[in-house]
C-alpha positions in Angstrom: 114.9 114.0 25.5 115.1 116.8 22.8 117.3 118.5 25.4 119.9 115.4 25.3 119.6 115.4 21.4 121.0 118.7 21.4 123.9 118.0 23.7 125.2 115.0 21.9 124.9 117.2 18.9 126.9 120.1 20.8 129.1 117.5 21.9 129.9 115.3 18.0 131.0 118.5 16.5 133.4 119.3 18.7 136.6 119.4 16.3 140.4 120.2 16.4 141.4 123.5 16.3 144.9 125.5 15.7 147.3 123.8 17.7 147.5 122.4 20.6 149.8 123.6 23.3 151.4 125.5 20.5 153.0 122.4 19.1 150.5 119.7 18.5 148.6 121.0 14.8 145.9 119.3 13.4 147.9 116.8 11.6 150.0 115.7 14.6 149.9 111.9 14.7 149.9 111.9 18.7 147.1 114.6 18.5 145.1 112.6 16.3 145.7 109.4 18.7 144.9 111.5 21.9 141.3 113.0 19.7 140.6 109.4 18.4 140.7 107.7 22.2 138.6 111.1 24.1 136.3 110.1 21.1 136.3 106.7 21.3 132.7 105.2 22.1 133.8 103.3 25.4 136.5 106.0 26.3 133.3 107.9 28.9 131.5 104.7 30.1 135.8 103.5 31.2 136.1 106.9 33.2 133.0 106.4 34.9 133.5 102.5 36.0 136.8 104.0 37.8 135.1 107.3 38.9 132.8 104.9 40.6 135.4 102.6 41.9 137.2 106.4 43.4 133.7 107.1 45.2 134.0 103.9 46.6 137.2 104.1 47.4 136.7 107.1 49.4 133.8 105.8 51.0 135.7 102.8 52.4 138.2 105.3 53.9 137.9 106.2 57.7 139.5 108.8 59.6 139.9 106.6 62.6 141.3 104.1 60.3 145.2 103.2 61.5 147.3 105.1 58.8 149.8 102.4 58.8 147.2 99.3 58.4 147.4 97.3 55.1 144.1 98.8 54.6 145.0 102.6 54.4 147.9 101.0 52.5 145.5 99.4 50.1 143.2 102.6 49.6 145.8 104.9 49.1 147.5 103.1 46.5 144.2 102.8 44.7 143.5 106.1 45.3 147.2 106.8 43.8 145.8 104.6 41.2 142.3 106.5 40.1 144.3 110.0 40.3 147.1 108.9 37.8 144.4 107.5 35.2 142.1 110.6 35.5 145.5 112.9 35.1 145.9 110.8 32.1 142.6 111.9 31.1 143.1 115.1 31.1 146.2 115.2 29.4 144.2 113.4 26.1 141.4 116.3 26.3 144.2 119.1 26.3 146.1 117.5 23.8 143.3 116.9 21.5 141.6 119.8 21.6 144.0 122.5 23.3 143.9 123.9 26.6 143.0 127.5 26.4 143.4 129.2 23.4 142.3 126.7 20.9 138.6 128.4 20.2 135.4 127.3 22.0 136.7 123.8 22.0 139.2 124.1 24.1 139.5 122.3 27.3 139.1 125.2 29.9 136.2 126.5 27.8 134.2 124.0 28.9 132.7 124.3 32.5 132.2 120.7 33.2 136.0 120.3 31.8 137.0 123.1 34.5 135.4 121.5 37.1 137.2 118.1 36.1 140.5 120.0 36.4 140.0 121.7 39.7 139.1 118.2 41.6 141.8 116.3 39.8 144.3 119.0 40.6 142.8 119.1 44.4 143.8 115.2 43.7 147.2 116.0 43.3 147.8 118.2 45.7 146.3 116.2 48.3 149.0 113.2 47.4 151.7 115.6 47.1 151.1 117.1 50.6 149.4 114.0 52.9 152.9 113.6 54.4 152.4 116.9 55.9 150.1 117.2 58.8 149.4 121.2 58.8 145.7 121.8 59.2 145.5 124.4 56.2 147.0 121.8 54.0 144.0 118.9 55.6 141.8 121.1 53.6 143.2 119.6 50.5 141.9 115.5 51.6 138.5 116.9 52.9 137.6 118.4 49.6 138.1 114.7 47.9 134.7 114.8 48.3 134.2 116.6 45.6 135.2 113.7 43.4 131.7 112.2 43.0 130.7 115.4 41.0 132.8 114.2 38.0 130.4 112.1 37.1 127.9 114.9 36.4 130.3 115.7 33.3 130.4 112.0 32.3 126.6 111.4 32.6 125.3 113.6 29.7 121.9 112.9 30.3 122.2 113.6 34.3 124.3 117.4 33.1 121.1 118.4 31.1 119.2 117.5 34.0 121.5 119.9 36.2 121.2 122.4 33.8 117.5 122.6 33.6 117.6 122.6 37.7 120.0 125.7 37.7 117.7 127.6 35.2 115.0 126.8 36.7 116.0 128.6 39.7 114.4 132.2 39.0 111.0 130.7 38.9 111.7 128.4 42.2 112.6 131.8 43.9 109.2 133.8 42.9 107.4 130.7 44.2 108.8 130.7 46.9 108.3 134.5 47.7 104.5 133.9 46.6 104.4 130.7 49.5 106.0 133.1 51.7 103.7 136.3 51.2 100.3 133.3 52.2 102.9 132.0 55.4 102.6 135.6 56.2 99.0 136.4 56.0 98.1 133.5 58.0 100.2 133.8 60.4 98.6 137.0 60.8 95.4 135.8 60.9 96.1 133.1 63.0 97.2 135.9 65.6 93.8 137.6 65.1 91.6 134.7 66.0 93.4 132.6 68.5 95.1 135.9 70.5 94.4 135.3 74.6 93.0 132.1 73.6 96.2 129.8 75.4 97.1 132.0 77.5 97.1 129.2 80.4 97.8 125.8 80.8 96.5 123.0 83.7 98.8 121.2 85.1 98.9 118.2 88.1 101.6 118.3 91.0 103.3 115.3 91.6 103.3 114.3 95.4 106.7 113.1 95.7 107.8 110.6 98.2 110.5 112.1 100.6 111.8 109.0 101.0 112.9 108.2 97.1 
């Protein structure tokens, strides 16, 4: 809990800095629109009702699927649909708080925000090419799986819990080599007491009829 305190504190003094895309300053009334929506109370909870409706989306999808069926019609335009909102998305975080060289607030400072780019550009690319059937370029629809991971950097509560996982790695490791080092000696052991002791087996012939 005290973990998630700290985030949203991290997170509500995240403020404008210098300007954005070297034209937007402080003062800009589209950057203060685009700062007053990515801070708006709803604006996360919105992007993860259609980050949802996405996973669904690609869920519902099937390779073997007719790529001329009103269905595939239907979930690509939908997934047309989710791509062009979360582009929009992005655009209000780089506008409000910059995009590279705005300070620690800007949007590729932030590793959940990079990770948000790379799957909504994969998103792009994968519209721009699908007409194309090269196999290095079918690389581009299988990685749409990636899109349930946004909602790791809507979910503040489920990023802290990430987090603590990832740190929490060293000391998984040196358990694990402890578990390891006890698989060891009694496997060792094991060896030592039960060595010769199955070295045969009993087994029954069958009779089998010649005529079957």
């Amino acid at each position: 809990m005290a973990n998630v305190t700290k985030v949203n504190k991290i997170e509500a003094k995240r403020k404008m800095r210098g300007k954005s895309l070297f034209m937007f300053g402080k003062e800009n009334a589209m950057r203060k629109f685009c700062y007053n929506v990515v801070n708006f109370r709803g604006f996360d909870w919105t992007i993860l009702i259609f980050i949802c409706i996405s996973t669904v989306n690609l869920a519902i999808e099937s390779p073997l699927d007719d790529p001329e069926s009103q269905k595939m019609f239907i979930l690509h335009t939908i997934d047309n649909v989710m791509t062009g909102i979360f582009i929009h998305e992005a655009l209000l975080k780089v506008i409000a708080y910059g995009f590279l060289f705005n300070g620690k607030e800007s949007y590729l400072r932030d590793y959940w925000c990079i990770l948000d780019f790379f799957i909504v550009l994969i998103s792009v690319l994968g519209i721009i090419f699908k007409e194309y059937n090269l196999t290095y370029l079918k690389v581009l629809r299988m990685l749409r799986v990636m899109k349930p991971l946004r909602m790791l950097t809507m979910m503040r509560s489920l990023r802290v819990a990430i987090v603590s996982l990832f740190k929490s790695i060293p000391a998984i490791l040196n358990l694990l080599l402890i578990l390891t080092f006890f698989i060891f000696m009694l496997s060792i052991l094991s060896m030592t007491l039960f060595k010769g002791k199955f070295y045969s087996c009993h087994t029954k012939q069958l009779k089998l009829d010649p005529h079957d």
